[in-house]
C-alpha positions as CSV (number, residue, x, y, z in Angstrom):
1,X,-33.4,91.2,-105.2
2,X,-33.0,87.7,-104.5
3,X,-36.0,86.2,-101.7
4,X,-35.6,82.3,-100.1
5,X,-38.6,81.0,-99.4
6,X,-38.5,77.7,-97.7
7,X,-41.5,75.9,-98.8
8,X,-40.5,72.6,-96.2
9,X,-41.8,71.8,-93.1
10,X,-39.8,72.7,-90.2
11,X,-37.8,69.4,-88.5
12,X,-39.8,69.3,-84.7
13,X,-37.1,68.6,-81.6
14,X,-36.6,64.8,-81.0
15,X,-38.2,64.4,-77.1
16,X,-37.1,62.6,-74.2
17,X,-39.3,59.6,-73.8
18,X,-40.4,59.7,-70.3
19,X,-39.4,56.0,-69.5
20,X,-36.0,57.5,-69.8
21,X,-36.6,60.2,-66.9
22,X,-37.9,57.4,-65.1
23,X,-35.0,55.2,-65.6
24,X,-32.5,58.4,-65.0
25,X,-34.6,59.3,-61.6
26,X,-34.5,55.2,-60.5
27,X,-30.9,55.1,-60.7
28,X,-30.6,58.5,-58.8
29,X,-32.4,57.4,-56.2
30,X,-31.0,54.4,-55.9
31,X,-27.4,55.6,-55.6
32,X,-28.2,58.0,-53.4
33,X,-30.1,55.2,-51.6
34,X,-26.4,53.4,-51.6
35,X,-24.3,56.0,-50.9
36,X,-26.7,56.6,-47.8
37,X,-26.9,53.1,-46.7
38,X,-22.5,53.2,-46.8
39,X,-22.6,55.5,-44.5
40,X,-24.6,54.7,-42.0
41,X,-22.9,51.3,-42.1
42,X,-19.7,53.0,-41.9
43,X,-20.8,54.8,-38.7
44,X,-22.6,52.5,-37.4
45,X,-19.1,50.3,-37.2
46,X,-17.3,53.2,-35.9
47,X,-19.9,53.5,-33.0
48,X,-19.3,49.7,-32.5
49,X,-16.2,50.3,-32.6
50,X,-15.5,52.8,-30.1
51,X,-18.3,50.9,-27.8
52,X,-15.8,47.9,-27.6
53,X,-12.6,50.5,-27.0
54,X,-15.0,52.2,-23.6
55,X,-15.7,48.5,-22.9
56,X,-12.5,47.1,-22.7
57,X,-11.0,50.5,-21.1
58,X,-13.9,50.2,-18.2
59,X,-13.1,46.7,-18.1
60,X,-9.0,47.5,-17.5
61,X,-10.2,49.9,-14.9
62,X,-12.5,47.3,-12.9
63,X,-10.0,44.5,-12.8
64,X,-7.0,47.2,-11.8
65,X,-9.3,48.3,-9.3
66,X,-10.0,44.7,-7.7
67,X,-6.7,43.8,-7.5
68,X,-5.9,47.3,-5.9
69,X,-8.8,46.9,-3.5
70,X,-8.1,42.9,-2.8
71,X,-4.4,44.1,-2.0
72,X,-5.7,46.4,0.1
73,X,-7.5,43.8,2.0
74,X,-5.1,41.2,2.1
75,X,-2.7,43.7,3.7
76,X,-5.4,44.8,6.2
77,X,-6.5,41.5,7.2
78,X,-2.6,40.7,7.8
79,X,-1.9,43.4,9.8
80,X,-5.6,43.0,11.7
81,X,-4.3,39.2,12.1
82,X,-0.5,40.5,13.2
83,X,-2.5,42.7,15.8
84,X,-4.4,40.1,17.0
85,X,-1.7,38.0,18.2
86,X,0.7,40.7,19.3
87,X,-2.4,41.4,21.4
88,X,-3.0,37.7,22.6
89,X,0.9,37.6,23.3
90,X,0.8,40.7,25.1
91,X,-1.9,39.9,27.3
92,X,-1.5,38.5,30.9
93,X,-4.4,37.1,32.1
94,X,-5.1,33.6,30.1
95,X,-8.8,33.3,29.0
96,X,-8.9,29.0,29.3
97,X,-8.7,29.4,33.0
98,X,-10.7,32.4,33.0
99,X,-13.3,30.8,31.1
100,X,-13.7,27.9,33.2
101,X,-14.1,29.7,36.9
102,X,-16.5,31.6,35.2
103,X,-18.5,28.5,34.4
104,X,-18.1,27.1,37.5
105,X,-20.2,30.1,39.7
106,X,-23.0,29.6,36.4
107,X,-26.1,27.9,38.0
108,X,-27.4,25.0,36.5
109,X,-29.8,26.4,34.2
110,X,-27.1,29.4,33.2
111,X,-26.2,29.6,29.4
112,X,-23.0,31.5,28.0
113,X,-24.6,32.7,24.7
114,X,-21.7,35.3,24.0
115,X,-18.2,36.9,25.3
116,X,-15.9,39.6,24.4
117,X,-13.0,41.7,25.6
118,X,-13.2,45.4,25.9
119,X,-10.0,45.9,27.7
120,X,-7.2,43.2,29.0
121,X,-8.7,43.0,32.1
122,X,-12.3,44.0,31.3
123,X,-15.1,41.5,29.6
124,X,-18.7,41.5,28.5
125,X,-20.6,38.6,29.2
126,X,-24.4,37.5,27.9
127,X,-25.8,34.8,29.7
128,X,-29.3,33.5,29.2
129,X,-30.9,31.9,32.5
130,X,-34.5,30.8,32.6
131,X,-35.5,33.4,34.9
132,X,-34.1,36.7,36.3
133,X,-33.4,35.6,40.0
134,X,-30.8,33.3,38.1
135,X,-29.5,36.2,36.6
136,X,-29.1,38.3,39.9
137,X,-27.7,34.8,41.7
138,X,-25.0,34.9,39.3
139,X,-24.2,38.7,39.7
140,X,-23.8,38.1,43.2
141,X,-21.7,35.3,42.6
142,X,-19.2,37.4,40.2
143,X,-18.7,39.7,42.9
144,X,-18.3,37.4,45.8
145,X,-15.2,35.6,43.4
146,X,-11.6,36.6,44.6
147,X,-10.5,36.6,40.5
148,X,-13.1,39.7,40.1
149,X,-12.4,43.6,40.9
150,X,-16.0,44.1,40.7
151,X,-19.4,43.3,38.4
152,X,-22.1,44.8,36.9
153,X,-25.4,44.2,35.0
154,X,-25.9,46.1,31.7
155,X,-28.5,44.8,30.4
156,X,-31.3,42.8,30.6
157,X,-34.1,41.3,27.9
158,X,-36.6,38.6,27.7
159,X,-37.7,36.3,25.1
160,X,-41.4,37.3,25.9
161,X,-42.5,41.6,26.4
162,X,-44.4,41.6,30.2
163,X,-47.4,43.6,27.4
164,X,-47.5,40.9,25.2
165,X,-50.9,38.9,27.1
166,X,-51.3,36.4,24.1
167,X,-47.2,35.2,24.4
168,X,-47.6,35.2,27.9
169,X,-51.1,33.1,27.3
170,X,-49.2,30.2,25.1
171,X,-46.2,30.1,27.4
172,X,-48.6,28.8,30.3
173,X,-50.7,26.2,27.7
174,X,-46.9,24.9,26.6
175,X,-45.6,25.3,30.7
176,X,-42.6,27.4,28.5
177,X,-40.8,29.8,30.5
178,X,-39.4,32.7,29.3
179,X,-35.9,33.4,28.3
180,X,-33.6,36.1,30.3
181,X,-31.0,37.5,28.4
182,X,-28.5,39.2,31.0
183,X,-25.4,41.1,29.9
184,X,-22.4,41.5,32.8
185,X,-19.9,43.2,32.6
186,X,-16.7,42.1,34.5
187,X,-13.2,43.8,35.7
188,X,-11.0,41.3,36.7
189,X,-8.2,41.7,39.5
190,X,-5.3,40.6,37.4
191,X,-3.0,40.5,40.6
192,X,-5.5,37.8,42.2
193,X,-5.9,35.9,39.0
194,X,-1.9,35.2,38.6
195,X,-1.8,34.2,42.0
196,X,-4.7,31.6,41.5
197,X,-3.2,30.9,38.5
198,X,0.7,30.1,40.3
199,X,-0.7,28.5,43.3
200,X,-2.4,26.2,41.5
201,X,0.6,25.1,39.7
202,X,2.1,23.9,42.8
């Protein structure tokens, strides 16, 4: 019977030096790292991207919606403006002639301050006098005047509240007067006014 005996040293494992781990971990890390980095570029661009495609779709929208809405306009101030003078055609009584008889009953301290028409032969008129005897004078004028169906008050204001001592105090250092704002409103007799009108064409 044959034995082997092995009188040599047994050959140790060859080790990884651990420079090499480190090495082999670095470069994990830092491809990872890169990899990472990529895609958050990547996404980022596509967010970008799809931020400019909402922009320039909201943008589309806006400017399609101003040129509906300035359409829209244009065609309502035309037709407002068409009204207007189908109106001003359509009406009988002439407001230059109007204007000045008006005028001509204001006393001498009577200011027109504003006008409008409510119906062809109906108007509101603010005057502003310096007191509110002016403002009933004038009334009483309007109604006395053969171009008027009738006249009426409906409204009245002052510059200076009758409670308010200290404006009342500085209007009698400055010998101001107080303003009176007086709002008529007037119905015309439209038969009375073309006949003024005619007879003094003659």
């Amino acid at each position: 019977m044959l034995i082997d005996i092995n009188l040599l040293p047994a050959k140790r494992k060859k080790s990884v030096p651990f420079w090499v781990w480190l090495m082999t971990g670095i470069a994990v890390l830092a491809a990872g790292l890169a990899l990472f980095a990529a895609i958050h570029i990547k996404q980022g661009q596509v967010e970008r991207a799809e931020q400019e495609l909402a922009t320039q779709q909201q943008l589309r929208e806006t400017l399609e919606q101003a040129a509906l809405t300035t359409s829209n306009a244009s065609e309502t101030s035309a037709e407002q403006l068409r009204q207007a003078a189908a109106w001003s055609q359509a009406r009988r009584l002439p407001a230059s002639p109007i204007l000045e008889h008006l005028v001509s009953l204001l006393p001498d301290r009577g200011f027109f301050q504003a006008m409008s028409y409510t119906s062809d032969e109906t108007m509101n008129l603010t005057i502003q006098f310096d007191t509110s005897r002016q403002g009933a004078y004038y009334l009483a004028q309007l109604k006395e005047s053969d171009w008027i169906e009738s006249a009426s008050i409906l409204q009245m204001d002052t510059s200076v509240d009758e409670t308010e001592e200290d404006a009342k105090k500085i209007l009698e250092l400055t010998d101001g007067l107080p303003r009176y704002l007086v709002q008529y409103e007037i119905i015309f007799n439209e038969q009375a006014v073309l006949q003024k009108l005619e007879e003094a064409k003659k």
